[in-house]
N, C-alpha and C positions, 0 to 999 in steps of 0.2 A: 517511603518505599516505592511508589508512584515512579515519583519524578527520577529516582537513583533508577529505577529498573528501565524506565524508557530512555535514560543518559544512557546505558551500559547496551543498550540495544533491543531494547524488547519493545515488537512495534504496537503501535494501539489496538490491534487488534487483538493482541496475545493480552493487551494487559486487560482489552473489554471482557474477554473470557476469566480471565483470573479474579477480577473483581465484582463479575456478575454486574456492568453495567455498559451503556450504548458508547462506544468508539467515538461519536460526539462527545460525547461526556467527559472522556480522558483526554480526550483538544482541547475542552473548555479549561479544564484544570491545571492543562498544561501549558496554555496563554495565559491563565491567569498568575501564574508562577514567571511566566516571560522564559518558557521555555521552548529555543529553537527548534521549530519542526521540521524531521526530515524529510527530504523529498526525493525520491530514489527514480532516475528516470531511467531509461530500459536499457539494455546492454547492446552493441553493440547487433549481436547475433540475435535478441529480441527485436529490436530495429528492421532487423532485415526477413525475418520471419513475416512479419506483421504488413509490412510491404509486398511481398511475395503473396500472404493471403487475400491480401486487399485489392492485389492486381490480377487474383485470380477473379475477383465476381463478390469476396465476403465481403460482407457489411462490415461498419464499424464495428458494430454490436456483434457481432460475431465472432469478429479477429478479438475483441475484447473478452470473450466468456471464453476462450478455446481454453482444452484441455490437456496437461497440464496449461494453466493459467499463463501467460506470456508476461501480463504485467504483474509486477510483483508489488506483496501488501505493503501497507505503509503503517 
C-alpha cells in the first residue's frame, strides 16, 4: 500500500503522517524496493520569487521557511 500510494502520488510526507513514522523511514523502504524518488524543483514563478527575496537582503533560510512555503514538499 506504501509503495502504490507513493507511485500514484502521495509525497513522504503525507505517507510519514499516515503511518505514524519518520519521512526517512518511507525513503528507506522505498530504496529498498528500488523505488524512483521524485524530485520536484520549483516553478518557474517559485524561481523567480526566491530570487527577488534573496536580492532583497533574505537569507537562504529565509526565502526557504517563507510563508506560504515556496519550496514545495517531496
Amino acid at each position: 500500500m506504501l509503495i502504490h500510494d507513493y507511485v500514484a502520488g502521495a509525497t513522504t510526507y503525507e505517507l510519514s503522517n499516515r503511518f505514524g513514522v519518520d519521512r526517512r523511514t518511507i525513503s528507506a523502504i522505498l530504496d529498498r524496493h528500488d523505488v524512483p524518488m521524485r524530485r520536484r524543483g520549483l516553478s518557474p514563478d517559485q524561481t523567480d520569487e526566491a530570487i527577488r527575496l534573496y536580492r532583497l537582503g533574505w537569507s537562504l533560510a529565509r526565502v526557504g521557511n517563507t510563508s506560504p512555503p515556496i519550496w514545495p514538499p517531496c
